[in-house]
Biopython code that builds the backbone (N, CA, C, O; Angstrom):
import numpy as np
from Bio.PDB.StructureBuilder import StructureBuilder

atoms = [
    (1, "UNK", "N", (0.827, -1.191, 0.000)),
    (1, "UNK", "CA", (0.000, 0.000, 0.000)),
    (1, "UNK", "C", (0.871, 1.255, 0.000)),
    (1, "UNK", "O", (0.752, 2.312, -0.619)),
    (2, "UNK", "N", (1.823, 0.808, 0.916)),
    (2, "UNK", "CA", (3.201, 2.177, 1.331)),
    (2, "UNK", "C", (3.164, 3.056, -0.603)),
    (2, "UNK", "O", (2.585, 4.077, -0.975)),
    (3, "UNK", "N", (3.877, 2.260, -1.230)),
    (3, "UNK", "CA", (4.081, 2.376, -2.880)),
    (3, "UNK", "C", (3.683, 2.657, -3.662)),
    (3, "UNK", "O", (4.212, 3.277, -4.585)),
    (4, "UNK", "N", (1.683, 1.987, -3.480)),
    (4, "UNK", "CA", (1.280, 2.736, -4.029)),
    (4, "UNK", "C", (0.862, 4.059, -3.675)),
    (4, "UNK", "O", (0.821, 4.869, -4.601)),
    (5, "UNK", "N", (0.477, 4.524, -2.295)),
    (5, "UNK", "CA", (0.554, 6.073, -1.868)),
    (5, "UNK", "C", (2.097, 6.665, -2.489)),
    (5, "UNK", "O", (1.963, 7.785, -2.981)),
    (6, "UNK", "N", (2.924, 6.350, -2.527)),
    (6, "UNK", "CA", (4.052, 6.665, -2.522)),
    (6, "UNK", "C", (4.045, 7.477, -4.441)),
    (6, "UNK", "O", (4.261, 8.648, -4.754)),
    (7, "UNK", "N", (3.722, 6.323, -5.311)),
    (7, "UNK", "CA", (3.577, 6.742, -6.836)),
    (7, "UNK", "C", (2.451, 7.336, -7.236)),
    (7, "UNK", "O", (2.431, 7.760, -8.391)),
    (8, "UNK", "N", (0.915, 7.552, -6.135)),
    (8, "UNK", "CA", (0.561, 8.937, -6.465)),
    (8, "UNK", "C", (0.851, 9.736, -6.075)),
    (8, "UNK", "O", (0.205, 10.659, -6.572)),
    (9, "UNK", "N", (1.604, 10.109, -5.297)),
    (9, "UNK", "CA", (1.719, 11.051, -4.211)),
    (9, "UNK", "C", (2.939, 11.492, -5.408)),
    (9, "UNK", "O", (3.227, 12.682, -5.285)),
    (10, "UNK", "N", (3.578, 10.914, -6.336)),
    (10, "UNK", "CA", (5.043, 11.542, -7.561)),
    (10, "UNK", "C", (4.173, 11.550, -8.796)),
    (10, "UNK", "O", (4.508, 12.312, -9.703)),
    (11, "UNK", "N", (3.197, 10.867, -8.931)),
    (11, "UNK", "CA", (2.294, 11.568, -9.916)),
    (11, "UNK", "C", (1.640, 12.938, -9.810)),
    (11, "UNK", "O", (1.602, 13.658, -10.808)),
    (12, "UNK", "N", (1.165, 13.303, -8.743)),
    (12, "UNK", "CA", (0.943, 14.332, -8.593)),
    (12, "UNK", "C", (1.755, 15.331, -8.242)),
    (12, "UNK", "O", (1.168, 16.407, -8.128)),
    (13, "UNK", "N", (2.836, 15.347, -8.042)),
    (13, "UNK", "CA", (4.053, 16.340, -7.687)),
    (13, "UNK", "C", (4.170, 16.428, -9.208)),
    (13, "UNK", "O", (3.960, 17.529, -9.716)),
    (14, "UNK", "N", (4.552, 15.164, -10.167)),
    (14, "UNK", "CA", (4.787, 15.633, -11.389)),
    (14, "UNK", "C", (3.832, 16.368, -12.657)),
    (14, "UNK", "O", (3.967, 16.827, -13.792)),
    (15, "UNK", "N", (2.713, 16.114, -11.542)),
    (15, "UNK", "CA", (1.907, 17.296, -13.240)),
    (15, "UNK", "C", (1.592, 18.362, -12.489)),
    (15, "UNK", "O", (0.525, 18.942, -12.688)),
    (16, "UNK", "N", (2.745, 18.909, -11.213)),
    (16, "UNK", "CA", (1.967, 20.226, -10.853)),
    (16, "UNK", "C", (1.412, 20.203, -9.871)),
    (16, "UNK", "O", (1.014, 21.269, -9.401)),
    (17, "UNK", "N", (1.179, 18.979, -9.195)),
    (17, "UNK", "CA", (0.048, 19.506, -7.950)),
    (17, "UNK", "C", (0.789, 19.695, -6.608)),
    (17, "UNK", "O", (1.950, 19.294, -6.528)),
    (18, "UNK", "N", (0.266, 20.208, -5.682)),
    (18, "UNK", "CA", (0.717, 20.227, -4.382)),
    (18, "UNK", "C", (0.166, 19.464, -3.257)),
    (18, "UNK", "O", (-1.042, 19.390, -3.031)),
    (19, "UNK", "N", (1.099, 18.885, -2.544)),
    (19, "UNK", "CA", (0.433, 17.968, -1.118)),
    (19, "UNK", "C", (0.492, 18.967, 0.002)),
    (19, "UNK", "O", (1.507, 19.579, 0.334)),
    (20, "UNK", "N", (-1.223, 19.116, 0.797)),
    (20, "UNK", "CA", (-1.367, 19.948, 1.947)),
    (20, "UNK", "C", (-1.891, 18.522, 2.434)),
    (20, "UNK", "O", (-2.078, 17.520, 1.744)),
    (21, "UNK", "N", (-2.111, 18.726, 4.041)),
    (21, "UNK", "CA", (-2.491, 18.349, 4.314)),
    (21, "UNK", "C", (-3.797, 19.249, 5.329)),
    (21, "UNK", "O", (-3.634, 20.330, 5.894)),
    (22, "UNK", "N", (-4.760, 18.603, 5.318)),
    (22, "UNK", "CA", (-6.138, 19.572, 5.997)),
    (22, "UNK", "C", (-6.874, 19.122, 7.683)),
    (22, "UNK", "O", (-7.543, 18.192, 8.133)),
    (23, "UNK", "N", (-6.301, 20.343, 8.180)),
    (23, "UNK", "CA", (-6.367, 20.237, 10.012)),
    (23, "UNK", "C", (-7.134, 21.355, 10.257)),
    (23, "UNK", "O", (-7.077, 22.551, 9.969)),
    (24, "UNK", "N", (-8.071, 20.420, 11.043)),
    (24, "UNK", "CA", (-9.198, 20.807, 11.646)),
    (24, "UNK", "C", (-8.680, 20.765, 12.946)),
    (24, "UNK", "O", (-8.085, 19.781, 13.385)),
    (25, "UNK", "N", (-8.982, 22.301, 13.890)),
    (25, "UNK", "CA", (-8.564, 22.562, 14.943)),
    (25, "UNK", "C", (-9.900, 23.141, 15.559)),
    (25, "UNK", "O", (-10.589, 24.030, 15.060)),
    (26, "UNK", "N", (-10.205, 22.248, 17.115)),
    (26, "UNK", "CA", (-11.557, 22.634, 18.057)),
    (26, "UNK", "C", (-11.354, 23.607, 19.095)),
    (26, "UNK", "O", (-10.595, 23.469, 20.055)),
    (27, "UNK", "N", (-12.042, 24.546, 18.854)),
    (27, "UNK", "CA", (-11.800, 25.232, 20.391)),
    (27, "UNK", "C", (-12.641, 24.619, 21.718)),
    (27, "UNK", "O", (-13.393, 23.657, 21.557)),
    (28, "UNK", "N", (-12.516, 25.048, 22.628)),
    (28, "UNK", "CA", (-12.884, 24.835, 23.812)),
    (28, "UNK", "C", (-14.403, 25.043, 23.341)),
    (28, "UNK", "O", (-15.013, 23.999, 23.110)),
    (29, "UNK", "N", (-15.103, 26.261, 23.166)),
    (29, "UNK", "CA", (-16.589, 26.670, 22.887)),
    (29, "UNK", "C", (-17.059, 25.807, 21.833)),
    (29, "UNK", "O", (-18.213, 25.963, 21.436)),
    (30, "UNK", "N", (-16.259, 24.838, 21.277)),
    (30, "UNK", "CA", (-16.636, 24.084, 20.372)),
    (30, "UNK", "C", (-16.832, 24.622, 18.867)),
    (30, "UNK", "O", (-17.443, 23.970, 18.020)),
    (31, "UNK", "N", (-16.174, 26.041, 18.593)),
    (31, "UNK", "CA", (-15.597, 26.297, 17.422)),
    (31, "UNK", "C", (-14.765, 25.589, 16.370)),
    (31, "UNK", "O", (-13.602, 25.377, 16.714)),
    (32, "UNK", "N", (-15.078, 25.225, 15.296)),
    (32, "UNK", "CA", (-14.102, 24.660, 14.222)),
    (32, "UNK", "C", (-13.690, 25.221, 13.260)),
    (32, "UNK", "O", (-14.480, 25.741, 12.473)),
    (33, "UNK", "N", (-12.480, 25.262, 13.086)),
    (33, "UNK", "CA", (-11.719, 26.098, 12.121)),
    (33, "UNK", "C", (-10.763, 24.370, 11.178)),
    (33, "UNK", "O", (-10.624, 23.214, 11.576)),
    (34, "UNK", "N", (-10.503, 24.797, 10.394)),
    (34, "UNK", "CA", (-9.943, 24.055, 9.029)),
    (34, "UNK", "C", (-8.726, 24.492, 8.412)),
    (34, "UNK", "O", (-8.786, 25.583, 7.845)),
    (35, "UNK", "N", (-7.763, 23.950, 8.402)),
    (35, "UNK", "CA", (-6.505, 24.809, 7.917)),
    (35, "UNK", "C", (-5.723, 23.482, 7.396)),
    (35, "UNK", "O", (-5.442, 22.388, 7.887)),
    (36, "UNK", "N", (-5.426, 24.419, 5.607)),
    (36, "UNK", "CA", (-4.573, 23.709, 5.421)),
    (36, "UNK", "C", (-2.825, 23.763, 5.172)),
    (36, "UNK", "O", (-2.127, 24.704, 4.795)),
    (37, "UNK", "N", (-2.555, 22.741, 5.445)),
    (37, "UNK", "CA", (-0.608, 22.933, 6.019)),
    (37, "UNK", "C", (-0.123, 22.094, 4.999)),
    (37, "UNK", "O", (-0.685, 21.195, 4.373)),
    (38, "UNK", "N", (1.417, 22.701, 4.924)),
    (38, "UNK", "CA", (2.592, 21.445, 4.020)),
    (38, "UNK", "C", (2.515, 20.570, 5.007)),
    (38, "UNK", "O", (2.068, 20.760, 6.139)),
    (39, "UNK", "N", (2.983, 19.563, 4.532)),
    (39, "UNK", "CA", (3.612, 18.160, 5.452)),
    (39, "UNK", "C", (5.275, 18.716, 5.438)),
    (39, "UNK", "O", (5.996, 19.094, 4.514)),
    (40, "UNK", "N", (5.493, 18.576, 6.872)),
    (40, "UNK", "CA", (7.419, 18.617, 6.983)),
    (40, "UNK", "C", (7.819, 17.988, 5.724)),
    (40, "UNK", "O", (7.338, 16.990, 5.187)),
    (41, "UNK", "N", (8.869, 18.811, 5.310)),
    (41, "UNK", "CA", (10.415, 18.392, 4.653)),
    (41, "UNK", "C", (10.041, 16.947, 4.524)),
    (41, "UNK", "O", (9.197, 16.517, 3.737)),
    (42, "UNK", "N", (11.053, 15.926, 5.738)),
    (42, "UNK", "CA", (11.003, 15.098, 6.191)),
    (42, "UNK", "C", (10.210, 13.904, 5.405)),
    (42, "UNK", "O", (10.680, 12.913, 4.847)),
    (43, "UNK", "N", (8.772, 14.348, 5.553)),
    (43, "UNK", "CA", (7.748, 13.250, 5.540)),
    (43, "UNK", "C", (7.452, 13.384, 3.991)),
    (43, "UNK", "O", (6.717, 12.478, 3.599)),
    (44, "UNK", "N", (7.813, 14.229, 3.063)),
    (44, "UNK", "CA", (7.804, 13.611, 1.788)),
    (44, "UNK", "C", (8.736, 12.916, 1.047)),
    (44, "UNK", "O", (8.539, 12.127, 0.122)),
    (45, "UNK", "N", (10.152, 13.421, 1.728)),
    (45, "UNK", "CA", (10.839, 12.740, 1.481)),
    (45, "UNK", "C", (11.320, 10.782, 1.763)),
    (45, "UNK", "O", (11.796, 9.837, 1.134)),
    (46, "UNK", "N", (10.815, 11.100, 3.056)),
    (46, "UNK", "CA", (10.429, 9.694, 3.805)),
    (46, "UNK", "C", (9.704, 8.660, 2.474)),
    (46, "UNK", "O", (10.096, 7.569, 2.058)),
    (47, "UNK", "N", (8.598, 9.442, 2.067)),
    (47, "UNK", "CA", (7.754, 8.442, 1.353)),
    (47, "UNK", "C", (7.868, 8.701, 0.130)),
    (47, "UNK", "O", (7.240, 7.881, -0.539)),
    (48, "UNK", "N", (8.382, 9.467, -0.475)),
    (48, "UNK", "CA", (9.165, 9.461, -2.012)),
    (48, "UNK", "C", (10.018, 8.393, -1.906)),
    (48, "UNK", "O", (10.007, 7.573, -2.824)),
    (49, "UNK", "N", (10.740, 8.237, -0.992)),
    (49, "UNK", "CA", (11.995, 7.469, -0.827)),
    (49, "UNK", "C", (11.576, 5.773, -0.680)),
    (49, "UNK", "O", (12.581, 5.142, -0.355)),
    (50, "UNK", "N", (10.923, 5.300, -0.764)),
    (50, "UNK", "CA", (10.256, 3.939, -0.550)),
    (50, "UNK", "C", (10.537, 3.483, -1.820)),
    (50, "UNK", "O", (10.465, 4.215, -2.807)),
    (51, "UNK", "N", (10.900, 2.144, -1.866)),
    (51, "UNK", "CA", (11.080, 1.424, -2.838)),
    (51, "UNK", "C", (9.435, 0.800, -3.609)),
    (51, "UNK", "O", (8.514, 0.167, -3.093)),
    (52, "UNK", "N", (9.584, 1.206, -4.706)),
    (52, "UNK", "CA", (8.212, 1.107, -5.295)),
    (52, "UNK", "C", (8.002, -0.496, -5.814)),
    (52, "UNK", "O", (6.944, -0.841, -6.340)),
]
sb = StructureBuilder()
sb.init_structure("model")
sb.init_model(0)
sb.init_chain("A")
sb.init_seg("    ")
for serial, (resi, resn, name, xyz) in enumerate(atoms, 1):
    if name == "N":
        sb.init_residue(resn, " ", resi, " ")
    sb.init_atom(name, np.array(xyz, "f"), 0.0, 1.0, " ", f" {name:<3s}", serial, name[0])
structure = sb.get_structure()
């Protein structure tokens, strides 16, 4: 499964797209807000790096 996340995740880097990832943060009053973030350095490289 790792591999295949891994070869869409370089299909889509290669025609252009970008990986966010989307965090939903609760307040106390039970407010929800939605934000989306890069993934660390690290963690694309991590899983680019997997043998396909």
């Amino acid at each position: 499964m790792r591999s295949t996340r891994a070869a869409r995740v370089r299909e889509g880097l290669n025609s252009g797209l970008e990986v966010m990832t989307l965090r939903t943060i609760e307040f106390p009053d039970g407010r929800r807000i939605q934000i989306l973030t890069k993934p660390r350095p690290g963690a694309m490289s991590e899983l680019l790096d997997t043998p396909e």
